[in-house]
MDAnalysis code that builds the backbone (N, CA, C; Angstrom):
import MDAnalysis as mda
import numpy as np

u = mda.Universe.empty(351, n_residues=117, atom_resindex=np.repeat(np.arange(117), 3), trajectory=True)
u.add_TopologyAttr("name", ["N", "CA", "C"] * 117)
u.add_TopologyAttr("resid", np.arange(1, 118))
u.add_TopologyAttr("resname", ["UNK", "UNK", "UNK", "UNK", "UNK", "UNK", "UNK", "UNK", "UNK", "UNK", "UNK", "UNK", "UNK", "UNK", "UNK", "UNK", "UNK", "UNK", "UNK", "UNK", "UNK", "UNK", "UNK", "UNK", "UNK", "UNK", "UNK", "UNK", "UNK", "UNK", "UNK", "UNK", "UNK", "UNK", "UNK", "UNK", "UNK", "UNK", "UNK", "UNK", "UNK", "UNK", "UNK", "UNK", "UNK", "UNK", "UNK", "UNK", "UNK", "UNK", "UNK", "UNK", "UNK", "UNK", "UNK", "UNK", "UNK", "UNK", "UNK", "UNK", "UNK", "UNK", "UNK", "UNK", "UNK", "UNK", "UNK", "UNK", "UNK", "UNK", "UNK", "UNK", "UNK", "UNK", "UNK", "UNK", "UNK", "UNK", "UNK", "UNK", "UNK", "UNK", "UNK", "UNK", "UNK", "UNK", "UNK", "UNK", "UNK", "UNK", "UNK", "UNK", "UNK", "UNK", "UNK", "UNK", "UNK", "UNK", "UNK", "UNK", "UNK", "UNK", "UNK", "UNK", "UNK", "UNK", "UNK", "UNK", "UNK", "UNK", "UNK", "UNK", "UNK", "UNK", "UNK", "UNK", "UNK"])
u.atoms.positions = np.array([
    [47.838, 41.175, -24.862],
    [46.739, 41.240, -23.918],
    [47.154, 42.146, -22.760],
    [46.015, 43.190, -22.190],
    [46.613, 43.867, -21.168],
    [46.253, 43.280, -20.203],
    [46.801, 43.969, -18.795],
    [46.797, 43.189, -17.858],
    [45.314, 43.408, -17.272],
    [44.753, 42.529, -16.360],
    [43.583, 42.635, -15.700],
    [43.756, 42.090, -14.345],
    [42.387, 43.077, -13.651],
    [41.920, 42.949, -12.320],
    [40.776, 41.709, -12.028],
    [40.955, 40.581, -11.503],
    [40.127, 39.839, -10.918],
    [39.751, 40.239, -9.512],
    [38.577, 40.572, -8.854],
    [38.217, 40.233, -7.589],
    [37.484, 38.978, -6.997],
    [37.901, 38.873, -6.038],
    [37.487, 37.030, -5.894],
    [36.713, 37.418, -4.741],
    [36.390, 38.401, -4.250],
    [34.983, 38.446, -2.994],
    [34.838, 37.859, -2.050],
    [33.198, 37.831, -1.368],
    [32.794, 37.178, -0.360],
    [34.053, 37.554, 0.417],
    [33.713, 36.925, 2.015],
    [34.269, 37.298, 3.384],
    [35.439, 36.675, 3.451],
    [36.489, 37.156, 4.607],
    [38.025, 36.310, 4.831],
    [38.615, 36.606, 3.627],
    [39.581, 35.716, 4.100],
    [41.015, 36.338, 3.535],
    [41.188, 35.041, 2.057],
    [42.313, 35.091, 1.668],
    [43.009, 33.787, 0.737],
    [43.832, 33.381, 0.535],
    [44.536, 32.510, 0.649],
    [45.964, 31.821, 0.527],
    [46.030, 32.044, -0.806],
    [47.244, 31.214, -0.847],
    [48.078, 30.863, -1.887],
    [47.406, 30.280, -3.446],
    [47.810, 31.250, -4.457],
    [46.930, 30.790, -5.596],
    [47.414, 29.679, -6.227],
    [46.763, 28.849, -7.190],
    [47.330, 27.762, -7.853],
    [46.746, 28.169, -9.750],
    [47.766, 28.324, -10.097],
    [47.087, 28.136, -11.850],
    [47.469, 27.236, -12.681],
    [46.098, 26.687, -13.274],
    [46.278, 25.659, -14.183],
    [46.354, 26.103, -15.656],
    [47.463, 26.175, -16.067],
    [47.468, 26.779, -17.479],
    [47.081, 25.793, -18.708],
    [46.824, 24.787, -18.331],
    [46.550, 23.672, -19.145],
    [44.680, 23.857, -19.575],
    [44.284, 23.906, -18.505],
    [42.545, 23.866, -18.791],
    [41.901, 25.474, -18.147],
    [43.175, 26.169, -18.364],
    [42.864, 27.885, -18.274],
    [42.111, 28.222, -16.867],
    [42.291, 27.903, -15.710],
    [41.751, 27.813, -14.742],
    [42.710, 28.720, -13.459],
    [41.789, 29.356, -12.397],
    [42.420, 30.114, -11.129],
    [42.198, 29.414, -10.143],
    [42.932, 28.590, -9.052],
    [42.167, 28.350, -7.931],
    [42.661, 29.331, -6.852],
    [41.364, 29.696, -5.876],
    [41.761, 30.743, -5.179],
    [41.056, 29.921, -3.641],
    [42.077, 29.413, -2.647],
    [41.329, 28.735, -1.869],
    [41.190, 30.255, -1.388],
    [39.903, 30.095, -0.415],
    [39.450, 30.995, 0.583],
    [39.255, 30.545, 2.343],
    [39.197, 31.453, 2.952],
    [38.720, 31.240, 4.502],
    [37.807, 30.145, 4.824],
    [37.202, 30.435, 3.965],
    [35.723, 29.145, 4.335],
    [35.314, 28.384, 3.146],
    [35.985, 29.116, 1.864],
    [34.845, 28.051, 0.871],
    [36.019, 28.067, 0.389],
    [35.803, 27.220, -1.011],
    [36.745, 26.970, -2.124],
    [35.765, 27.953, -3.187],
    [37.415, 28.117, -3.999],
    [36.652, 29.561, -4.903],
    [37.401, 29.570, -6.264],
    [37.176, 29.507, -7.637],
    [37.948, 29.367, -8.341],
    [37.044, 29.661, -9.765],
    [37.881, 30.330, -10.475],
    [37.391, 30.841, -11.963],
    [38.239, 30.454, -13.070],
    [37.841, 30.765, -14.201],
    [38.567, 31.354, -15.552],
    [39.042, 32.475, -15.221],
    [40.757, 32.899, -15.731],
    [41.399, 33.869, -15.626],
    [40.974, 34.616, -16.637],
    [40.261, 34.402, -18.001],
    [39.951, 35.341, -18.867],
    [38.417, 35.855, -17.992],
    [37.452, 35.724, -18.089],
    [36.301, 36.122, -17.621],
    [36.050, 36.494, -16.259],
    [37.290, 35.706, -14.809],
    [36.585, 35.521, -13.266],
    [35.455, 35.074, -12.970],
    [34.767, 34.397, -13.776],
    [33.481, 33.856, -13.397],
    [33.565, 32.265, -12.118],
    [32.691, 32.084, -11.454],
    [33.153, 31.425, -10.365],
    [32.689, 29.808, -11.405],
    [33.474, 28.515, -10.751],
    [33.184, 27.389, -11.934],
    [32.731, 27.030, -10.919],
    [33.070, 26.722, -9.753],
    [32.555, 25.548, -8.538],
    [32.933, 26.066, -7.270],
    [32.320, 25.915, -6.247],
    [32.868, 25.918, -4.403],
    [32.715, 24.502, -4.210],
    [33.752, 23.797, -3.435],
    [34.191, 22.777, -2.735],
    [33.153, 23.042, -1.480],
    [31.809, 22.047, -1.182],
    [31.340, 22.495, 0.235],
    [32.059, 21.945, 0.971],
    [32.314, 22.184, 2.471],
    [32.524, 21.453, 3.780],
    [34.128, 22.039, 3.925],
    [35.081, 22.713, 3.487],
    [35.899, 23.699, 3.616],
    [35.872, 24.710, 5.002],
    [37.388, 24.864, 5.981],
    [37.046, 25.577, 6.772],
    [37.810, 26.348, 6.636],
    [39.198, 26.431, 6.438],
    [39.916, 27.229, 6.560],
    [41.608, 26.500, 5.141],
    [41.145, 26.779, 3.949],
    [41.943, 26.496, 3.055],
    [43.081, 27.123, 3.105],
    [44.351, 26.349, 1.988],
    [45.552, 26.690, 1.805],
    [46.003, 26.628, 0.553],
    [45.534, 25.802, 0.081],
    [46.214, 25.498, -0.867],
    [45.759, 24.204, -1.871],
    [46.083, 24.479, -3.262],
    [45.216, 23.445, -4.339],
    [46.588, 22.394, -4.559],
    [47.015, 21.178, -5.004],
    [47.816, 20.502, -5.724],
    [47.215, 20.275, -6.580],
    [47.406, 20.186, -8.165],
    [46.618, 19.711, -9.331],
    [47.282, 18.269, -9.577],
    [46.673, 17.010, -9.733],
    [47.281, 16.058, -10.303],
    [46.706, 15.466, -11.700],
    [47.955, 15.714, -12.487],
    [47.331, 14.986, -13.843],
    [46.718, 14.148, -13.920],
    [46.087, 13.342, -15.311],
    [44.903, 12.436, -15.431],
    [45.082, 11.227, -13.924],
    [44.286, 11.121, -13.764],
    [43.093, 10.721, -13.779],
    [42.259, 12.341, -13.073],
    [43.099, 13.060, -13.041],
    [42.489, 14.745, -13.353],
    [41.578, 15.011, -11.449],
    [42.393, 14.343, -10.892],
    [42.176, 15.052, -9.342],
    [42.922, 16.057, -8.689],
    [42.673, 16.798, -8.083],
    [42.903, 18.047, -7.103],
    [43.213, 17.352, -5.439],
    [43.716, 18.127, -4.974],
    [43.905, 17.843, -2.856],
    [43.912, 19.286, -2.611],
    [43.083, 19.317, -1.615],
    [42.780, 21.082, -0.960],
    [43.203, 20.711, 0.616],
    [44.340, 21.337, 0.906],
    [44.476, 21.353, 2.442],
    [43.652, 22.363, 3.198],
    [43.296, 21.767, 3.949],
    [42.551, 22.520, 5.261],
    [42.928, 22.201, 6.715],
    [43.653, 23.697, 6.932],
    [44.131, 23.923, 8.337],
    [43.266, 23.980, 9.444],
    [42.256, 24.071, 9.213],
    [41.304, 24.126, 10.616],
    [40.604, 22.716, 10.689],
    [40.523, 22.055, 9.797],
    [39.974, 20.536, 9.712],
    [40.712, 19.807, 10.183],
    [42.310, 20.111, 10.016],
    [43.113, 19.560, 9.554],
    [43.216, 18.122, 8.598],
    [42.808, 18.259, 7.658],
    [42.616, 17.709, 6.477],
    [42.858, 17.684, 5.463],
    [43.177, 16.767, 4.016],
    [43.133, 17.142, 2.933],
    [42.029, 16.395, 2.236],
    [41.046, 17.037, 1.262],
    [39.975, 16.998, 0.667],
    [40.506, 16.644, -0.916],
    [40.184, 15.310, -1.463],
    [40.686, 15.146, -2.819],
    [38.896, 15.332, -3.927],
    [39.279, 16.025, -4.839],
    [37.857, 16.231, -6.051],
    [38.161, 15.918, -7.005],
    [37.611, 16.058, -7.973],
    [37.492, 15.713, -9.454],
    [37.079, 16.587, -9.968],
    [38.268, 17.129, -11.204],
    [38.757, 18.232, -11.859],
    [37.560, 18.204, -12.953],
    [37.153, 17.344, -12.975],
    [35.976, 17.519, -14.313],
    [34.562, 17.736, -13.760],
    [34.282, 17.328, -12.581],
    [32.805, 17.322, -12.412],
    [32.694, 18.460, -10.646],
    [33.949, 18.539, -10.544],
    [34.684, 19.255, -9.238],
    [33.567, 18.929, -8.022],
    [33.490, 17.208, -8.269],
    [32.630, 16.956, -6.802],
    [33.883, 16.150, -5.790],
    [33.713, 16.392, -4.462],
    [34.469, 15.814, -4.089],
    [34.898, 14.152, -3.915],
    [35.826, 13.194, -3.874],
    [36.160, 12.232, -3.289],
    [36.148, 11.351, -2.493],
    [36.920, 12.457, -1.476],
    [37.231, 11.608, -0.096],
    [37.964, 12.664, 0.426],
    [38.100, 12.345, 2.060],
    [39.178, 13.276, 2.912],
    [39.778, 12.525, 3.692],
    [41.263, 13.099, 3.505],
    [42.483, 11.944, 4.389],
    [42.861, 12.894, 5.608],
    [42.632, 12.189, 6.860],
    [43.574, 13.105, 7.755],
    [44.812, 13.468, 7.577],
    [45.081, 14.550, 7.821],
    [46.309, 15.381, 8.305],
    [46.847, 15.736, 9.269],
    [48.059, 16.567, 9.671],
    [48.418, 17.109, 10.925],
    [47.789, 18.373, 10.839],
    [47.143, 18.524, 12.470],
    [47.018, 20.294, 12.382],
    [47.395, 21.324, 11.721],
    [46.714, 22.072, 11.129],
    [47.220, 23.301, 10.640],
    [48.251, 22.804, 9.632],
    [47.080, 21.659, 8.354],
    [47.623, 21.180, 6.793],
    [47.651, 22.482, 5.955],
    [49.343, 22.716, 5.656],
    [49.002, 23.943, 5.143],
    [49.607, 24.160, 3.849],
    [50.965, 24.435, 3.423],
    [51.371, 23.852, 2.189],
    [51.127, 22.572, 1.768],
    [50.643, 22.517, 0.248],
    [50.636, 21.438, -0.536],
    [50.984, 21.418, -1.947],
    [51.435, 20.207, -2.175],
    [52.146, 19.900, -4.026],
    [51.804, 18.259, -3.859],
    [52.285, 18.834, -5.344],
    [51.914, 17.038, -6.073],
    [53.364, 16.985, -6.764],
    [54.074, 15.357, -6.536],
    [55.551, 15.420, -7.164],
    [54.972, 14.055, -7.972],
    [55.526, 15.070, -9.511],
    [55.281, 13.813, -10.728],
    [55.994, 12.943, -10.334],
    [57.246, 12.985, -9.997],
    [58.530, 12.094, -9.958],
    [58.052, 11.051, -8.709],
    [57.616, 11.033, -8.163],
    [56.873, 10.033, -6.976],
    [55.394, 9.652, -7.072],
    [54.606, 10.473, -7.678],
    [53.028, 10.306, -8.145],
    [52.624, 10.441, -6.643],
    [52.873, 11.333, -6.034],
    [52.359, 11.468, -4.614],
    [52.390, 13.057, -4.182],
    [50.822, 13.407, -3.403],
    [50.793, 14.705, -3.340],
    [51.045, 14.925, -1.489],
    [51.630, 15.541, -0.951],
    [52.475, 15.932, 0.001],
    [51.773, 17.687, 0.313],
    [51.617, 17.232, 1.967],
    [50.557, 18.427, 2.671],
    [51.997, 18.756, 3.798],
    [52.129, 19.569, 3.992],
    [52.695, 20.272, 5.067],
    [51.816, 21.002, 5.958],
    [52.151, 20.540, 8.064],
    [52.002, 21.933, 8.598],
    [52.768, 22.727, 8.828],
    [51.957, 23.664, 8.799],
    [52.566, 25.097, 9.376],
    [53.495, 24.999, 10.568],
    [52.943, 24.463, 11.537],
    [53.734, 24.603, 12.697],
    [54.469, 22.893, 13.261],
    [56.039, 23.228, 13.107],
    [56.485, 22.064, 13.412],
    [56.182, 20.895, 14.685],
    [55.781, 19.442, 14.661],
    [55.108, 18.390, 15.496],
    [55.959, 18.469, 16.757],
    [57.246, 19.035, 16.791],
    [58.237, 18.936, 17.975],
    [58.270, 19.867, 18.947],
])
Protein backbone atom coordinates (compact mmCIF):
# COMPACT_ATOMS: atom_id res chain seq x y z
CA UNK A 1 0.00 0.00 0.00
CA UNK A 2 1.37 3.46 -0.79
CA UNK A 3 1.52 6.02 1.43
CA UNK A 4 -1.37 8.64 1.72
CA UNK A 5 -2.37 12.20 2.50
CA UNK A 6 -5.28 12.73 4.97
CA UNK A 7 -6.46 16.35 5.57
CA UNK A 8 -8.45 16.79 8.66
CA UNK A 9 -9.72 20.62 8.02
CA UNK A 10 -12.00 23.06 9.49
CA UNK A 11 -10.30 25.92 11.76
CA UNK A 12 -7.33 25.66 14.64
CA UNK A 13 -4.81 23.65 15.10
CA UNK A 14 -4.51 19.62 16.50
CA UNK A 15 -2.86 17.77 19.05
CA UNK A 16 -1.67 14.66 19.42
CA UNK A 17 -3.05 11.76 17.25
CA UNK A 18 -4.33 8.48 18.69
CA UNK A 19 -4.73 5.23 16.36
CA UNK A 20 -6.81 2.47 16.89
CA UNK A 21 -5.55 -0.31 14.84
CA UNK A 22 -7.96 -2.70 16.15
CA UNK A 23 -11.36 -1.12 14.68
CA UNK A 24 -9.15 0.82 11.87
CA UNK A 25 -9.83 4.19 13.23
CA UNK A 26 -7.84 8.04 13.42
CA UNK A 27 -8.59 10.20 16.27
CA UNK A 28 -7.58 13.65 15.57
CA UNK A 29 -8.59 15.87 18.60
CA UNK A 30 -8.96 19.45 17.31
CA UNK A 31 -9.13 23.17 18.75
CA UNK A 32 -12.76 23.11 19.22
CA UNK A 33 -14.36 19.93 18.07
CA UNK A 34 -13.47 16.33 18.17
CA UNK A 35 -12.59 14.96 14.74
CA UNK A 36 -11.86 11.51 13.70
CA UNK A 37 -11.99 9.11 10.57
CA UNK A 38 -11.05 5.84 8.85
CA UNK A 39 -7.39 5.91 7.88
CA UNK A 40 -8.27 4.11 4.60
CA UNK A 41 -10.99 6.59 3.24
CA UNK A 42 -10.63 10.06 5.93
CA UNK A 43 -14.15 10.22 6.04
CA UNK A 44 -15.30 12.00 9.31
CA UNK A 45 -17.30 9.04 11.75
CA UNK A 46 -18.41 11.46 14.63
CA UNK A 47 -17.58 15.10 16.46
CA UNK A 48 -17.74 14.92 20.25
CA UNK A 49 -20.10 18.24 20.86
CA UNK A 50 -19.23 20.56 23.84
CA UNK A 51 -15.22 20.29 23.24
CA UNK A 52 -13.05 23.42 23.71
CA UNK A 53 -9.77 23.03 23.37
CA UNK A 54 -8.65 19.08 23.00
CA UNK A 55 -5.50 16.99 23.58
CA UNK A 56 -5.73 14.00 23.47
CA UNK A 57 -7.88 10.47 23.03
CA UNK A 58 -7.10 7.33 25.65
CA UNK A 59 -8.86 4.25 24.08
CA UNK A 60 -10.08 1.77 26.74
CA UNK A 61 -10.86 -1.75 25.89
CA UNK A 62 -14.33 -3.40 26.23
CA UNK A 63 -16.58 -2.09 27.72
CA UNK A 64 -15.18 0.04 24.52
CA UNK A 65 -14.95 3.74 26.11
CA UNK A 66 -12.70 6.64 25.10
CA UNK A 67 -11.52 9.96 27.70
CA UNK A 68 -10.82 13.21 25.64
CA UNK A 69 -8.89 15.77 27.71
CA UNK A 70 -9.78 19.25 27.44
CA UNK A 71 -7.45 22.00 28.41
CA UNK A 72 -9.63 24.91 28.31
CA UNK A 73 -12.57 23.12 30.22
CA UNK A 74 -10.28 21.65 32.08
CA UNK A 75 -11.87 18.40 31.86
CA UNK A 76 -12.00 14.94 30.78
CA UNK A 77 -15.05 13.86 28.62
CA UNK A 78 -15.61 9.89 28.65
CA UNK A 79 -17.89 8.36 25.17
CA UNK A 80 -18.76 5.31 23.79
CA UNK A 81 -16.69 3.83 21.10
CA UNK A 82 -19.69 2.25 19.44
CA UNK A 83 -22.40 4.78 19.34
CA UNK A 84 -19.55 7.73 20.05
CA UNK A 85 -22.21 9.56 22.29
CA UNK A 86 -20.88 10.92 25.20
CA UNK A 87 -21.00 9.70 29.05
CA UNK A 88 -20.06 11.91 31.49
CA UNK A 89 -17.29 14.59 32.36
CA UNK A 90 -14.87 14.36 35.36
CA UNK A 91 -13.06 17.41 36.48
CA UNK A 92 -9.54 17.96 35.96
CA UNK A 93 -6.64 20.29 36.65
CA UNK A 94 -6.25 23.23 34.32
CA UNK A 95 -4.82 22.83 31.17
CA UNK A 96 -5.81 18.54 31.13
CA UNK A 97 -3.46 17.78 28.65
CA UNK A 98 -1.69 14.46 28.17
CA UNK A 99 -3.71 11.36 28.48
CA UNK A 100 -3.43 7.27 28.56
CA UNK A 101 -5.16 4.44 29.74
CA UNK A 102 -2.82 1.76 31.84
CA UNK A 103 -4.14 -1.89 31.28
CA UNK A 104 -2.02 -2.87 34.22
CA UNK A 105 -4.17 -0.59 36.69
CA UNK A 106 -7.52 -0.34 34.47
CA UNK A 107 -7.24 3.38 35.02
CA UNK A 108 -6.99 6.23 32.50
CA UNK A 109 -4.63 9.11 33.78
CA UNK A 110 -4.90 12.99 32.39
CA UNK A 111 -1.94 15.16 32.89
CA UNK A 112 -1.44 19.09 33.04
CA UNK A 113 0.60 20.84 31.12
CA UNK A 114 1.70 23.18 33.56
CA UNK A 115 3.00 21.97 36.94
CA UNK A 116 0.26 22.75 40.35
CA UNK A 117 3.49 24.18 42.28
Amino acid sequence: MSPQTLHVGDTGGWDYITVDPEHKRLYVPRSTIRWYSTPVTGKTIADIPGQQRNHGVALVPPPAAAFISDGQDGSVTIFDLKTNKPLGKIKADDDADGIIYDPASNKSWSFAATPAW
